[in-house]
C-alpha positions as CSV (number, residue, x, y, z in Angstrom):
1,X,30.5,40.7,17.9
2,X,34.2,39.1,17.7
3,X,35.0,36.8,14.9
4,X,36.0,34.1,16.9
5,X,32.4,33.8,18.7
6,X,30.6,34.5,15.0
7,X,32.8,31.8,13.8
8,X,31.6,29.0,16.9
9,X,28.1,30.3,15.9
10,X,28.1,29.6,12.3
11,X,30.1,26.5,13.0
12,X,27.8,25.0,15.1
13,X,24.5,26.0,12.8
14,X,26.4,24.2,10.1
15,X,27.2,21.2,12.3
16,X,23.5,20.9,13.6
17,X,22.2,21.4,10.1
18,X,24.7,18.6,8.9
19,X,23.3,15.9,11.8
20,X,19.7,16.4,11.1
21,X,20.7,15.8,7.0
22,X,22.6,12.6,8.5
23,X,19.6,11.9,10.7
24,X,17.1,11.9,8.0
25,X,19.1,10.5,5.4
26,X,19.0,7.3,7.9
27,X,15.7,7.8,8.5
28,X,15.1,7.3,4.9
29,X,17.2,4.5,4.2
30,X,15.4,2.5,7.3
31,X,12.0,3.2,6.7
32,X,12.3,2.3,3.2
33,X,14.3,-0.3,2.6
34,X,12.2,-3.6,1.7
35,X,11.6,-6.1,4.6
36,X,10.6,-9.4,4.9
37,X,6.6,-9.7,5.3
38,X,6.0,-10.8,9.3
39,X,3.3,-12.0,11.3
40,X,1.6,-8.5,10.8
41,X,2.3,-7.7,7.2
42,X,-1.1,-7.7,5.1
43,X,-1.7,-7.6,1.7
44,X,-4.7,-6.4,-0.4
45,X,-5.9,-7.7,-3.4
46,X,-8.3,-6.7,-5.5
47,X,-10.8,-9.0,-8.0
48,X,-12.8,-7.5,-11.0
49,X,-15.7,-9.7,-11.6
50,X,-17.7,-9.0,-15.3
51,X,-21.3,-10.3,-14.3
52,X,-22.7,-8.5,-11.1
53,X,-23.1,-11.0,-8.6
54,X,-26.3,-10.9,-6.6
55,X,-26.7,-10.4,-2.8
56,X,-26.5,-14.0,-2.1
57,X,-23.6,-14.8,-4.3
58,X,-21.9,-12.5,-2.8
59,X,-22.5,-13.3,0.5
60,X,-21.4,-16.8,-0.4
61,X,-18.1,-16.0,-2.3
62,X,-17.2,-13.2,1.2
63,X,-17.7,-16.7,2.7
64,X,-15.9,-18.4,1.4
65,X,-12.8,-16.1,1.2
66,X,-13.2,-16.2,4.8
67,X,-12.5,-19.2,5.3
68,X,-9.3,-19.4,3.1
69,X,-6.1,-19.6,5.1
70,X,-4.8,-16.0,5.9
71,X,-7.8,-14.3,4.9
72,X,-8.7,-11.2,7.6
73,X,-11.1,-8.6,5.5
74,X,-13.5,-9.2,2.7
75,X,-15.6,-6.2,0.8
76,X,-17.8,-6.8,-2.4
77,X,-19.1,-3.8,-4.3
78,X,-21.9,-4.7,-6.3
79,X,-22.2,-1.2,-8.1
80,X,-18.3,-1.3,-9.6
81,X,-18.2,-5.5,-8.9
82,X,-15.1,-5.2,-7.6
83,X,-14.1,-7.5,-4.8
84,X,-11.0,-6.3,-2.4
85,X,-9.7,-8.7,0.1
86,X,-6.8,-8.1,2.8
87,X,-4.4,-11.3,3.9
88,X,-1.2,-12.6,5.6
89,X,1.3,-13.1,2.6
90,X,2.6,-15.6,4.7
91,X,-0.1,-18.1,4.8
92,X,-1.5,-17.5,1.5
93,X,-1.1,-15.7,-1.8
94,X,-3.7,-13.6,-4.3
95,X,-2.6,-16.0,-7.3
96,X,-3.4,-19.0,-6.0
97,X,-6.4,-17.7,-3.7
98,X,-7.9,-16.4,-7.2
99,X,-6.9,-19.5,-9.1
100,X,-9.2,-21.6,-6.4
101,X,-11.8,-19.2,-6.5
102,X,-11.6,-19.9,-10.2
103,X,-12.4,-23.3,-9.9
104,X,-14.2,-23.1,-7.0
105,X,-16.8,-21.3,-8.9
106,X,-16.4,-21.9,-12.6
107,X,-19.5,-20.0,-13.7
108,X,-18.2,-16.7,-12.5
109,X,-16.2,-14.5,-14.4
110,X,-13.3,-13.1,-12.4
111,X,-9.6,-11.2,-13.3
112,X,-7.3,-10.4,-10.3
113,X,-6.1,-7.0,-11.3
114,X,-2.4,-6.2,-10.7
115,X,-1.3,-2.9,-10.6
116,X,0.8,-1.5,-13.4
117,X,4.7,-0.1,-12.3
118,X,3.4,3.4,-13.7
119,X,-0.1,3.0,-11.3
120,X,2.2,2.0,-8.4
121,X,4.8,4.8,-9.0
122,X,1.8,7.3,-9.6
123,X,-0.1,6.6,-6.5
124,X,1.1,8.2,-3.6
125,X,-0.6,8.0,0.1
126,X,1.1,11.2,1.0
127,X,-1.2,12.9,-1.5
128,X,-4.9,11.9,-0.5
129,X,-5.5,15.2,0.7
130,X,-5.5,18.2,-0.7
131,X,-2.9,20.4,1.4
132,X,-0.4,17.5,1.2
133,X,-1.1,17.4,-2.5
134,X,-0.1,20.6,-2.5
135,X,3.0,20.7,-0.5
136,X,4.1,17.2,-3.0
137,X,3.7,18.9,-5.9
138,X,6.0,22.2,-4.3
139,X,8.6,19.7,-3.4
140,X,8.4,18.0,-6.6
141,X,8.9,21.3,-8.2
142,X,12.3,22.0,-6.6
């Protein structure tokens, strides 16, 4: 094979290789770059409550979440009594939506929990499964 057409081959390897780097370099930078919350940005929150809650307290705190402003999903597990609630961030917020629960119903014993920046940086949606687990922990061994 000649040089000159070895050379056109390598060069243009090197030059495709080069615009998918380019390509996914911007890929990265768009997808995660933060954005503004819109109409169909949703939060979820989660609420620890110390004293189990019976069926019908329950049923009246999911109803009244539901009602709050912004509020779209509402789950209550009375085995870990933990209460996990999805909403628009740009009617309402978890502060002040747990601050009126608060005082909306005094005699239960609620904590919003907040996720540590060592939870957040540890939890990764990539790795729920165990094959992407795997290939995460190859990359992260490069």
């Amino acid at each position: 094979m000649p040089k000159k057409k070895l050379k056109k081959i390598i060069f243009a390897g090197v030059s495709v290789l080069l615009g998918m780097l380019l390509l996914l370099c911007i890929h990265l930078y768009i997808v995660t770059r933060p954005k503004s919350p819109d109409i169909n940005t949703r939060v979820m929150a989660r609420i620890d409550f110390t004293d189990s809650l019976s069926n019908s307290q329950s049923a009246i705190v999911t109803e009244w979440l539901y009602k709050q402003k912004g509020i779209d999903h509402v789950l209550y597990n009375p085995i870990s009594r933990i209460l996990v609630f999805t909403f628009s961030p740009l009617y309402n917020d978890a502060n002040s939506i747990t601050s009126t629960m608060q005082q909306t119903f005094p005699d239960y014993k609620l904590a919003r929990v907040i996720p540590s920046d060592a939870e957040m940086a540890a939890s990764c949606p990539v790795a729920s499964n165990e094959i992407s687990a795997k290939v995460l922990r190859f990359f992260r061994r490069l």
